[in-house]
C-alpha positions as CSV (number, residue, x, y, z in Angstrom):
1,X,111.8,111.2,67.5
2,X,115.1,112.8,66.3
3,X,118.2,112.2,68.0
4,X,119.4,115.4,70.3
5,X,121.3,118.5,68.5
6,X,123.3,119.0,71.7
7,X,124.0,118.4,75.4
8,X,121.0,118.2,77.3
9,X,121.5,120.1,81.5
10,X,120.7,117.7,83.9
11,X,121.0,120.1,86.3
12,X,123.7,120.1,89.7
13,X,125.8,116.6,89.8
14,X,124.6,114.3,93.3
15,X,126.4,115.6,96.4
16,X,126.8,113.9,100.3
17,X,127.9,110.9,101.4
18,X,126.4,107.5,99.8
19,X,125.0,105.4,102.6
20,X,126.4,101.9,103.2
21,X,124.8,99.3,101.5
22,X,125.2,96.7,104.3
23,X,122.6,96.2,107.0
24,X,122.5,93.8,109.9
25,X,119.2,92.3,111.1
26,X,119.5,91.2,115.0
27,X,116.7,89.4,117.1
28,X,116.8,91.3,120.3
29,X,114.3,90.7,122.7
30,X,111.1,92.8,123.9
31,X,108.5,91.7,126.4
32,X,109.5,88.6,125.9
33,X,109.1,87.9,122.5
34,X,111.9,88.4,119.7
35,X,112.1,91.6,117.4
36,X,114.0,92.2,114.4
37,X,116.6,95.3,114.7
38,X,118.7,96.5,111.7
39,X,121.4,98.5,111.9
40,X,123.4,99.5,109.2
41,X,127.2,98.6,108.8
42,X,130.1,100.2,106.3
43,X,131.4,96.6,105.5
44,X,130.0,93.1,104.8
45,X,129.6,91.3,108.4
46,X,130.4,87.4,108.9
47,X,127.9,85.5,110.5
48,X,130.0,84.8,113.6
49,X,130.3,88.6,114.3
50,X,126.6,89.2,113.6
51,X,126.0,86.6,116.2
52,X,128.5,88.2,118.7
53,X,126.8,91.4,118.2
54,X,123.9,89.6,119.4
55,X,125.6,88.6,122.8
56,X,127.2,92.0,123.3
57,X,123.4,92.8,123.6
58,X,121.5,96.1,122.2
59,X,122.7,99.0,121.7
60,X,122.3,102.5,124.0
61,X,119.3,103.9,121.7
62,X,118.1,100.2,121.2
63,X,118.0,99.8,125.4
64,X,116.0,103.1,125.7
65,X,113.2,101.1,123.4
66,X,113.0,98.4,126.0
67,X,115.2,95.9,123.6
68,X,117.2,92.8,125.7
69,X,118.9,90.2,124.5
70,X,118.8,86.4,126.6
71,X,122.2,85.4,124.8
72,X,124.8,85.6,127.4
73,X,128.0,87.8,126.8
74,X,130.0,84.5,127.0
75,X,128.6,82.5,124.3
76,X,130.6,84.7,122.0
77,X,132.8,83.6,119.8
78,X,130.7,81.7,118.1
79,X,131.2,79.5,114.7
80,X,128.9,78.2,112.3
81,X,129.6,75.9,109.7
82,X,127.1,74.8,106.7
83,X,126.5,70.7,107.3
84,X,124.7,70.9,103.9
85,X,122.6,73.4,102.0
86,X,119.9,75.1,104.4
87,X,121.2,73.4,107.2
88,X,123.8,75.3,109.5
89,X,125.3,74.7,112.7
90,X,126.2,77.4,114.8
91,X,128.7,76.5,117.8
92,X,128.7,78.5,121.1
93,X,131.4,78.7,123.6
94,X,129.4,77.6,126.4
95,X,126.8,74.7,126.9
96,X,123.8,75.1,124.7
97,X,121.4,73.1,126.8
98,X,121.7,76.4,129.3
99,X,120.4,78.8,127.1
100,X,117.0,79.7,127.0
101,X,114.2,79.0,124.6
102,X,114.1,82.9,123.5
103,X,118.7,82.7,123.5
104,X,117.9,79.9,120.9
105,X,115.5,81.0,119.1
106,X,117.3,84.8,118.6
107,X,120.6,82.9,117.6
108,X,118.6,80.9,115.3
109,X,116.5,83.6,113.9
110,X,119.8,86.1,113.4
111,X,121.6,83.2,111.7
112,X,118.7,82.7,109.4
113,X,118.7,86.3,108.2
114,X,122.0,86.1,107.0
115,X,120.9,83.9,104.4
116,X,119.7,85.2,100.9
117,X,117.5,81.8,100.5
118,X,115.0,81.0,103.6
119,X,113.6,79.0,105.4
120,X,116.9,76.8,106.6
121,X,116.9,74.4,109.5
122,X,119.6,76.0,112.8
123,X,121.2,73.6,115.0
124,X,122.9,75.1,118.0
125,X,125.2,73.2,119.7
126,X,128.0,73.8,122.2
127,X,129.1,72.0,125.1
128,X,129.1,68.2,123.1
129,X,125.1,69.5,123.6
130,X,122.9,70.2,120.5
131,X,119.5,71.5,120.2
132,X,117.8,70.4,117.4
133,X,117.5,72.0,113.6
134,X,115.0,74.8,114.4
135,X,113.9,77.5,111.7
136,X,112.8,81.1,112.3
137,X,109.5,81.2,114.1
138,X,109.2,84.9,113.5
């Protein structure tokens, strides 16, 4: 192979707008059983605003696909806090024994997918109530 005598065309340079990078994953709810959304996002998201996405419930587009959420609009803000590596707590604002089995499990399965390593044990707790460490059954 000899090297190149000149420059080589490459043709017309990339044009548009680069899509965002980030994407959120969400478990709404449909027919009762959880379903992972994404949606994209211009900026990095913190886990406690993917989770109050989640109680702000689906979107118009997502609704019109028969998606629900069971986490109640007043769970939000929510914290979570690593106790040690795989194993984060997530705080509501109201009592976590209310919440439903498919509330916990979309909580726990959106916190999960937040992490880059998997599986990791969720305990929700709020209201001096805990549920205890769950990982994604999806």
């Amino acid at each position: 192979m000899r090297p190149s005598d000149g420059a080589i065309d490459a043709g017309e340079p990339p044009r548009g707008v680069v899509a965002p990078g980030w994407k959120i994953t969400l478990y709404l709810v449909r027919d009762g059983r959880l379903s992972a959304v994404t949606r994209p996002s211009d900026r990095p998201v913190f886990r406690k605003d993917t989770l109050a996405l989640l109680a702000a419930g689906p979107t118009v587009m997502e609704r019109s696909d028969g998606l629900t959420t069971d986490v109640p609009p007043g769970a939000a803000p929510f914290s979570v806090t690593t106790k040690r590596a795989g194993h984060l707590v997530v705080t509501l604002s109201t009592p976590a024994g209310e919440l439903s089995r498919l509330a916990v499990e979309q909580i726990v399965c959106t916190t999960a997918a937040t992490l880059r390593e998997s599986p990791a044990q969720i305990t929700v707790t709020g209201a001096r109530k805990s549920i205890d460490p769950h990982d994604c059954p999806a």
